[in-house]
KEMIZA-762192 format. One line per 3 residues: number of its first residue (from 1); for each residue x, y, z of C-alpha. Coordinates in Angstrom, 3 decimals, padded with zeros to 6 digits. Last residue first. Layout:
<atoms>
NUM) X,Y,Z | ...
</atoms>
This chain:
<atoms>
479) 096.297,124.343,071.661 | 097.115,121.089,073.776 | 100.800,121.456,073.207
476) 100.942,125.294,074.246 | 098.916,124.426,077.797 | 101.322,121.222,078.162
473) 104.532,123.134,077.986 | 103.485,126.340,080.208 | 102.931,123.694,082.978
470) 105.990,121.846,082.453 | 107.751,125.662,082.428 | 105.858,126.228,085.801
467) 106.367,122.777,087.063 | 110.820,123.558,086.978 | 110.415,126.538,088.978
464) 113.916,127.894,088.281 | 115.379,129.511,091.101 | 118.654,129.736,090.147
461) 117.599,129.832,086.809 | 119.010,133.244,086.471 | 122.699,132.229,087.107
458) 124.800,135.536,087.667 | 123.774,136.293,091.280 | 123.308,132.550,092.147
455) 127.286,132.249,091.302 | 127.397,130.369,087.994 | 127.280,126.962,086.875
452) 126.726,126.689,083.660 | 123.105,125.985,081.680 | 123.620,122.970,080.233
449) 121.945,120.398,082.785 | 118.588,122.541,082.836 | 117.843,121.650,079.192
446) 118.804,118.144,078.969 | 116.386,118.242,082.427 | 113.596,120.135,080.171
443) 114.056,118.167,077.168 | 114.223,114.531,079.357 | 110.798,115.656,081.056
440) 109.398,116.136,084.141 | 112.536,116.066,086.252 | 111.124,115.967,089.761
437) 112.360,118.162,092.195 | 115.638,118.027,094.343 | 115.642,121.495,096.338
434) 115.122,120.045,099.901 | 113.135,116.420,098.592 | 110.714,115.860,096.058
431) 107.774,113.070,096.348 | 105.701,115.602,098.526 | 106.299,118.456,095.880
428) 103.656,116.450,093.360 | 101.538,115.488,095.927 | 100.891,119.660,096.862
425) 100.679,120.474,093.167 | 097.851,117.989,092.290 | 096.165,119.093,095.512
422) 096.381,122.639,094.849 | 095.467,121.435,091.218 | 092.395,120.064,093.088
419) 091.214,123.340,094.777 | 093.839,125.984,095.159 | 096.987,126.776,093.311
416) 099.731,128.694,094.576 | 101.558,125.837,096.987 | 104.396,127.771,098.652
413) 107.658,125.916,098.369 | 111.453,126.749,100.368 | 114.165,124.855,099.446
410) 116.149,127.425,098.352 | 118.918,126.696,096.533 | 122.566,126.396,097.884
407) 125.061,128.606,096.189 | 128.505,128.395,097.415 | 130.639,130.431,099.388
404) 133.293,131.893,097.463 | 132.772,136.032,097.722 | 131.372,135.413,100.759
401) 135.069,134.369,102.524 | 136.184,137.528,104.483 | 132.762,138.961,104.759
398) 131.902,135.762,106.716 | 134.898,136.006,108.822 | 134.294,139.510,110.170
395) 130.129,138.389,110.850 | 131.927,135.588,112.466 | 134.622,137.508,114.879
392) 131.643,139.432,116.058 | 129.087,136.713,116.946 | 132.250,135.404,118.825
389) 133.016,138.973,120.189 | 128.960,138.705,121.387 | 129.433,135.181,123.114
386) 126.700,132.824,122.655 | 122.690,132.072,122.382 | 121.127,134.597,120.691
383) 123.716,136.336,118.845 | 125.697,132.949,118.580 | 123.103,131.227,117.456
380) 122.433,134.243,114.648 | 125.868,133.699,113.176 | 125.456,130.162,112.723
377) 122.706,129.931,110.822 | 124.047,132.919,108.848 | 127.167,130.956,108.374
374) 125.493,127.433,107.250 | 123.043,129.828,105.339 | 126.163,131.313,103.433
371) 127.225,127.174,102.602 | 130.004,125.884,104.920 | 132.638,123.124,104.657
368) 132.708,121.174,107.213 | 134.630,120.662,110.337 | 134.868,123.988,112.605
365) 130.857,124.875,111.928 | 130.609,121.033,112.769 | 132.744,120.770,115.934
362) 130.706,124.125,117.114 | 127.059,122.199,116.305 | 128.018,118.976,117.076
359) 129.001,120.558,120.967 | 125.604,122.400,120.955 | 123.447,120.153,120.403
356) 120.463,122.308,120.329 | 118.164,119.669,118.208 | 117.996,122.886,115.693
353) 121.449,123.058,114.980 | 121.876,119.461,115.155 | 119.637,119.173,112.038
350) 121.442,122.267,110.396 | 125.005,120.860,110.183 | 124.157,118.199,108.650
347) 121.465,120.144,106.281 | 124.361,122.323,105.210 | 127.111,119.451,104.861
344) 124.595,117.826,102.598 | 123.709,120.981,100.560 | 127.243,121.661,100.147
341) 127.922,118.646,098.698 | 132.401,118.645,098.434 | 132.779,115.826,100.935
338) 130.648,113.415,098.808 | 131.705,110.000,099.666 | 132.947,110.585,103.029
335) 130.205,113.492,103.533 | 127.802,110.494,103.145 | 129.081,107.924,105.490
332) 129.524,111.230,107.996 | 126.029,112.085,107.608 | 124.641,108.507,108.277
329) 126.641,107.820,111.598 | 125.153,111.805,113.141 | 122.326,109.758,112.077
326) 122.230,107.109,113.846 | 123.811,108.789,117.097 | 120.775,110.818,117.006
323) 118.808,107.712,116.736 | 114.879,108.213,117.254 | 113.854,105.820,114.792
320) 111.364,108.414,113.343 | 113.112,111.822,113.859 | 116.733,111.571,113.767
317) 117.305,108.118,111.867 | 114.511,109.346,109.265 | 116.330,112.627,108.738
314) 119.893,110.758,108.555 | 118.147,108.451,105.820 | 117.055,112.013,103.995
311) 120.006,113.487,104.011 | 122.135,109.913,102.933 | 119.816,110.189,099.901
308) 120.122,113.378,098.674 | 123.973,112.644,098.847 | 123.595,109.912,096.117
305) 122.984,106.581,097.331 | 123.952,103.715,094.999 | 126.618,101.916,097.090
302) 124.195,102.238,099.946 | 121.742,100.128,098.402 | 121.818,096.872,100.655
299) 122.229,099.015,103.616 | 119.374,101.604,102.990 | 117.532,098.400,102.622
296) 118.101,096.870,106.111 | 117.705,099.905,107.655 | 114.191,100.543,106.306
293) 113.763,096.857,107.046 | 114.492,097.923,110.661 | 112.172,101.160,110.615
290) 108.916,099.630,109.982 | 107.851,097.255,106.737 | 104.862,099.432,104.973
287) 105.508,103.301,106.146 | 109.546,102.941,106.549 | 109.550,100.841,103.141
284) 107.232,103.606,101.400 | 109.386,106.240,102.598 | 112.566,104.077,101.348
281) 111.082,103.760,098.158 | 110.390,107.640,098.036 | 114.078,108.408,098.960
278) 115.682,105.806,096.029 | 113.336,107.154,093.777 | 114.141,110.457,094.382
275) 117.794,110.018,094.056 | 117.203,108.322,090.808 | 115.343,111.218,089.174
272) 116.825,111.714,085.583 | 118.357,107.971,085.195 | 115.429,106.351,086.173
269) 116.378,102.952,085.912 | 115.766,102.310,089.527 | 111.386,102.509,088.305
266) 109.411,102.285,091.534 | 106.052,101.005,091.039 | 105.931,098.895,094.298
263) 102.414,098.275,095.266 | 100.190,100.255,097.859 | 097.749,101.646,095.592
260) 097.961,104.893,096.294 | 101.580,105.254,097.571 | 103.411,102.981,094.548
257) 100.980,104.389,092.282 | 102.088,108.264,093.281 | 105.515,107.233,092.594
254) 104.798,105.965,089.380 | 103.072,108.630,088.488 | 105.457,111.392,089.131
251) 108.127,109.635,087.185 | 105.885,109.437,084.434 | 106.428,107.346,081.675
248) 103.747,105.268,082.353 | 102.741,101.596,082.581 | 100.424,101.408,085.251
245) 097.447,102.269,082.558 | 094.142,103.013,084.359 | 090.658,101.412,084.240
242) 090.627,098.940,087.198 | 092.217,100.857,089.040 | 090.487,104.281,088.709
239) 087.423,102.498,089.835 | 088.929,101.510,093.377 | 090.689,105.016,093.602
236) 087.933,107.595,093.029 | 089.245,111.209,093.958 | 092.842,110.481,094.085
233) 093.285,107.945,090.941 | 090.923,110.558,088.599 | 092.979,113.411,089.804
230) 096.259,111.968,089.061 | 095.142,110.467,085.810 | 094.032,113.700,085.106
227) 097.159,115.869,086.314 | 099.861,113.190,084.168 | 097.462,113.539,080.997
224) 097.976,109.601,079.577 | 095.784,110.598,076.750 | 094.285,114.118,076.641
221) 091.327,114.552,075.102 | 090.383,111.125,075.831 | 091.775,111.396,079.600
218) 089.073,114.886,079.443 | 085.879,112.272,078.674 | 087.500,109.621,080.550
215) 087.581,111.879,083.577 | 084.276,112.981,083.005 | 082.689,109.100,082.582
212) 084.102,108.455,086.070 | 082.784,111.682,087.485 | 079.156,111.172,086.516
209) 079.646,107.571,087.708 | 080.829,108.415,090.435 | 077.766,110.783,091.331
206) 075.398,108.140,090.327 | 076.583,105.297,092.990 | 076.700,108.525,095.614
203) 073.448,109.529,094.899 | 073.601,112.940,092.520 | 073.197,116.678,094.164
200) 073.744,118.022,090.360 | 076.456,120.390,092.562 | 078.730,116.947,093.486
197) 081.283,119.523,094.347 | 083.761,117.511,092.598 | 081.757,119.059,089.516
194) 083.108,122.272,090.140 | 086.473,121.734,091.667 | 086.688,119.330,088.042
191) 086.018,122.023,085.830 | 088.395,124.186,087.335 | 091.289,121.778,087.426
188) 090.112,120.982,083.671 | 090.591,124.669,082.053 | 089.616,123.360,078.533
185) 089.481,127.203,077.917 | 085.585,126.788,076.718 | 084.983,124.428,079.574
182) 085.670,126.873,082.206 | 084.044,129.724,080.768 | 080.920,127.061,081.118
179) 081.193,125.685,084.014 | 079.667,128.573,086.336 | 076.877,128.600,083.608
176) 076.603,124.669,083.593 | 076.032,124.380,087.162 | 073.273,126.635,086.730
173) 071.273,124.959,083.959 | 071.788,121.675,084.940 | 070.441,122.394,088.738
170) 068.058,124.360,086.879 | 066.903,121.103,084.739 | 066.596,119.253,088.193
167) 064.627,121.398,089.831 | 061.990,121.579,086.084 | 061.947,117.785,086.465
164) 058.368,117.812,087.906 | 057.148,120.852,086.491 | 057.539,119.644,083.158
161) 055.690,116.275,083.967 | 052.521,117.708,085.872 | 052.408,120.870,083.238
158) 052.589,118.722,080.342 | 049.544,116.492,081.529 | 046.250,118.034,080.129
155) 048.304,119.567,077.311 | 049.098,116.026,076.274 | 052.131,115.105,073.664
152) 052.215,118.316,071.983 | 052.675,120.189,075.372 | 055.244,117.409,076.021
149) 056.809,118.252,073.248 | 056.617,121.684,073.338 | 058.364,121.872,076.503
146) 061.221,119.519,075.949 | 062.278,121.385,073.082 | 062.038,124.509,074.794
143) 064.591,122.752,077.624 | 066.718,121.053,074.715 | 067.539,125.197,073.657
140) 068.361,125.600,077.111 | 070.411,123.092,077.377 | 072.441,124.257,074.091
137) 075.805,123.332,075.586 | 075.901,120.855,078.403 | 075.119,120.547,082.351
134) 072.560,117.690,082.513 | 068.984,117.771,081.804 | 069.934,114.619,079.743
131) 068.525,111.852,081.690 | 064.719,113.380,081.796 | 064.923,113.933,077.645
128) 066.083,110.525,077.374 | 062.902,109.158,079.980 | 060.255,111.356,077.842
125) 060.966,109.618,074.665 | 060.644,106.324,076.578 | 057.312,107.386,077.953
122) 056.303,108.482,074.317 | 057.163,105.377,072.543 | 053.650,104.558,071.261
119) 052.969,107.484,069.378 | 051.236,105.144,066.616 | 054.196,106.099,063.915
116) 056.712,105.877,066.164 | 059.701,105.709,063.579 | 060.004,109.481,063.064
113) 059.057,109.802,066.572 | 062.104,107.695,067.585 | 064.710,109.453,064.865
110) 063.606,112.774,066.106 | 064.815,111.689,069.445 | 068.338,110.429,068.812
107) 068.554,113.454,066.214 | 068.028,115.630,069.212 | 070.135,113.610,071.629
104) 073.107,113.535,069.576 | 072.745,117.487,069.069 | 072.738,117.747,072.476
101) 075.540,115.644,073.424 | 078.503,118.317,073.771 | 079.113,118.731,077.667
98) 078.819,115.145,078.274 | 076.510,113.178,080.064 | 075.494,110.868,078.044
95) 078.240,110.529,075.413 | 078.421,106.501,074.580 | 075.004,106.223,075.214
92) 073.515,108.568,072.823 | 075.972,107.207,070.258 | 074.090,103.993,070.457
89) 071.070,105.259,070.792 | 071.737,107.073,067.553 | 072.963,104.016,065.632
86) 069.599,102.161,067.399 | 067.177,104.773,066.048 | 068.702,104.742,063.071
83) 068.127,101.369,062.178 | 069.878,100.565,058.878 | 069.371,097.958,056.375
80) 072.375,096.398,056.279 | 075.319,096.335,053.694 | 076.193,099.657,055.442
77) 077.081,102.763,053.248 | 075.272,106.030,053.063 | 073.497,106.427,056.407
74) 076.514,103.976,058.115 | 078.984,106.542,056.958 | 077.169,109.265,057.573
71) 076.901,108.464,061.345 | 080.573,107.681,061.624 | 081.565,111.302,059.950
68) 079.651,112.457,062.774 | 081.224,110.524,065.290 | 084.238,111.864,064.053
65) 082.786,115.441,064.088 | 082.128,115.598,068.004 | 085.589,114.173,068.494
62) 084.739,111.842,072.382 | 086.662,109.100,071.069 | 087.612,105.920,072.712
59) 084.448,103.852,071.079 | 086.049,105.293,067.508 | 089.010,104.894,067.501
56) 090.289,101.105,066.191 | 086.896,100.102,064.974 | 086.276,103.541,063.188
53) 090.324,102.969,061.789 | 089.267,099.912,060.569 | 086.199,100.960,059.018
50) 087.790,103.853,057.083 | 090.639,100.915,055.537 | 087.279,098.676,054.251
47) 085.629,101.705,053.240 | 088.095,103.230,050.993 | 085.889,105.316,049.179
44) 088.378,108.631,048.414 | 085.932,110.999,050.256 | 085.575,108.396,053.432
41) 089.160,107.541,053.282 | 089.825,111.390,053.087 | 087.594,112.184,056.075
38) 089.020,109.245,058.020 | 092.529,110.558,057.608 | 091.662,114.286,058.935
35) 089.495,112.893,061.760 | 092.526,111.042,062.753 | 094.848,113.558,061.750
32) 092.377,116.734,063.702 | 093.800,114.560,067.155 | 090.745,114.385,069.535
29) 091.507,110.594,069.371 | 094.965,111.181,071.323 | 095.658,107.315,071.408
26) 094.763,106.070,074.755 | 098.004,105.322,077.098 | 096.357,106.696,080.172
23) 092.959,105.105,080.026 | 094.239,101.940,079.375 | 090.810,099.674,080.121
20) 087.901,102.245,078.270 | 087.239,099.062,076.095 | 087.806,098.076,072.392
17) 086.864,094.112,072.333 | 083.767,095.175,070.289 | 085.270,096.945,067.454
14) 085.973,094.527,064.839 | 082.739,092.663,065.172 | 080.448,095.804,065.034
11) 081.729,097.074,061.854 | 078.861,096.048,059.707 | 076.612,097.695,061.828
8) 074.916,098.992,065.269 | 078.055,098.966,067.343 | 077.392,097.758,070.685
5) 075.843,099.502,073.632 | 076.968,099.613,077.117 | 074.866,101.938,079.330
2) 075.913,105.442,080.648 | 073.943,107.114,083.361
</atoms>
């Protein structure tokens, strides 16, 4: 779809190293300051400073009026004589395929007949016109367009050509009405279940490319977008690779990298979500080295394991190497160092609930200190499984100490979201662990840290869904 074209003017030398290489850490060029800035250099004449900042934004922007303002400029100022035709080719390429390139396309086009004085460009007239019957505003209006040229052209032939790429304008047509609320909210996910449908029924080499030159269109709206860059590394990995920024802020990402692409991205200095990093590297060491260098790790940084951590290397002990004795080991290193966790002593005491071990289970109840689910756990295995004045004597107990139990958090996730923020959503809680989720942001854990600890009928962020209030974040700061 999209073709490289250089700069047609005096400009072109500064601007053509700029490539679409670090997608994620793009400068926001949507941002009203840069347009903002230019428009005063332009109004104030500073040329020389407006053509630095078009060679320093301009081949990463997708601002309708920026490329505008570029378009005057070289109408009004280059030391060249000027060839529209190959300024607006030039912008033609750059946002084929977008939702907003008709009026690029009809200026492209006027520009060609206005320099085809012996009508001898008409098949390459005809060819832009073909490649942009894709979903955009004011298709319909580039439809008539279409139409009467081709009627003007040859009324002999216009009916052979028009109804020949009439399917393919209706494909446009009706993909762009179910986009089109969509696009007008900037509601991406939605945009991209769409078009992930592949509903222009492209070739496969086509339809990447189509989704390629999307994702850079929305990354370009929103630079280093954690959900984008997400999205564009899930659905086409081997191009999002070469294109994409590994140097991001995001825990998220990073761990996501790591998995994708099969390459340690794990940041240790991750004050905010060390635990998880520490879990998810020792996933990815279980999945790429097998369960003896996952031992071997977990040994060597041991000393930096928070109780998260010793739960999820007892879980791996239990389940994948198959060591009950392993892990039963594992627990009691970590309720050594951290005697007062209840969530550790809860999921101890939980994983040999379920594996029926009967003997751990009664020396455990006895042993550690117990969370209300440790007691209702316990409760209802002796109901079903026990003595009824034992299942007695607990429930008695129980009300005896529930005033001073503490508050565990649920660990318990439903996915809301369908379709590719489903998927988004779904990755995101597969790098957390029990009721450890990712800190997003330093505000929101800064945040979260000084709000006192309270029993979980007082405190109500006991619950807190930290993606919602991410979530809520990003929609205000892209308004």
């Amino acid at each position: 779809m999209q073709q490289n074209q250089t700069m047609p003017h005096t400009i072109q030398n500064q601007s053509t190293s700029l490539q679409y290489n670090s997608i994620t850490h793009q400068h926001h060029t949507r941002n009203p300051n840069i347009f903002s800035q230019a428009s005063e250099l332009y109004k104030n004449g500073e040329n020389k400073e407006l053509e630095k900042l078009f060679a320093k934004f301009l081949k990463k922007s997708f601002d309708v009026s920026f490329w505008n303002l570029y378009i005057e400029y070289v109408k009004k100022f280059s030391t060249k004589k000027v060839n529209l035709v190959d300024v607006y080719a030039f912008v033609f390429s750059h946002f084929e395929g977008s939702y907003v390139s008709y009026e690029f396309i009809h200026e492209y086009i006027n520009q060609i007949e206005l320099n085809d004085e012996n009508n001898t460009q008409t098949d390459m007239i005809r060819k832009i016109y073909h490649r942009s019957f894709v979903p955009m505003h004011n298709l319909g209006l580039l439809w008539s367009e279409y139409e009467k040229w081709e009627i003007k052209v040859d009324k002999s032939t216009a009916k052979t050509f028009i109804d020949q790429i009439h399917p393919t304008f209706m494909l446009a047509f009706n993909t762009y009405q179910r986009l089109v609320p969509y696009i007008q909210s900037n509601a991406f996910f939605k945009i991209f279940d769409i078009e992930l449908e592949n509903p222009l029924s492209l070739q496969q080499k086509e339809y990447e490319t189509r989704l390629t030159f999307l994702f850079t269109f929305y990354l370009s709206k929103y630079p280093g977008s954690e959900p984008l860059t997400f999205l564009f590394s899930f659905y086409l990995k081997d191009i999002a690779k070469d294109k994409l920024d590994f140097k991001t802020d995001s825990t998220f990402l990073k761990l996501w990298y790591s998995f994708q692409y099969n390459k340690l991205y794990f940041d240790f200095e991750d004050k905010h979500n060390s635990e998880l990093m520490l879990i998810n590297y020792l996933n990815w060491i279980s999945k790429n080295e097998g369960i003896e260098s996952f031992r071997r790790r977990f040994s060597e940084i041991k000393s930096k394991a928070g109780p998260y951590v010793f739960i999820y290397v007892a879980t791996v002990e239990f389940y994948l190497g198959g060591s009950r004795e392993g892990a039963y080991q594992t627990f009691m290193e970590g309720i050594e160092k951290y005697n007062d966790n209840p969530t550790l002593n809860e999921q101890f005491f939980q994983m040999f609930l379920k594996a029926g071990d009967e003997d751990n289970v009664r020396l455990l109840f006895k042993k550690l200190k117990k969370t209300e689910r440790m007691w209702d756990m316990m409760i209802e295995y002796e109901f079903l499984h026990g003595e009824l004045e034992d299942y007695k004597n607990l429930l008695v107990q129980k009300q005896k100490e529930s005033d001073v139990l503490p508050a565990v958090p649920l660990t318990y996730f439903k996915i809301k979201s369908s379709g590719s923020q489903g998927i988004y959503e779904s990755m995101m809680h597969s790098f957390e662990f029990l009721d450890l989720q990712i800190s997003t942001t330093d505000l929101l854990s800064d945040f979260l840290s000084k709000i006192p600890v309270l029993s979980k009928n007082e405190n109500i962020f006991f619950n807190i869904d930290n993606f919602k209030i991410v979530e809520l974040l990003l929609t205000l700061s892209s308004k």
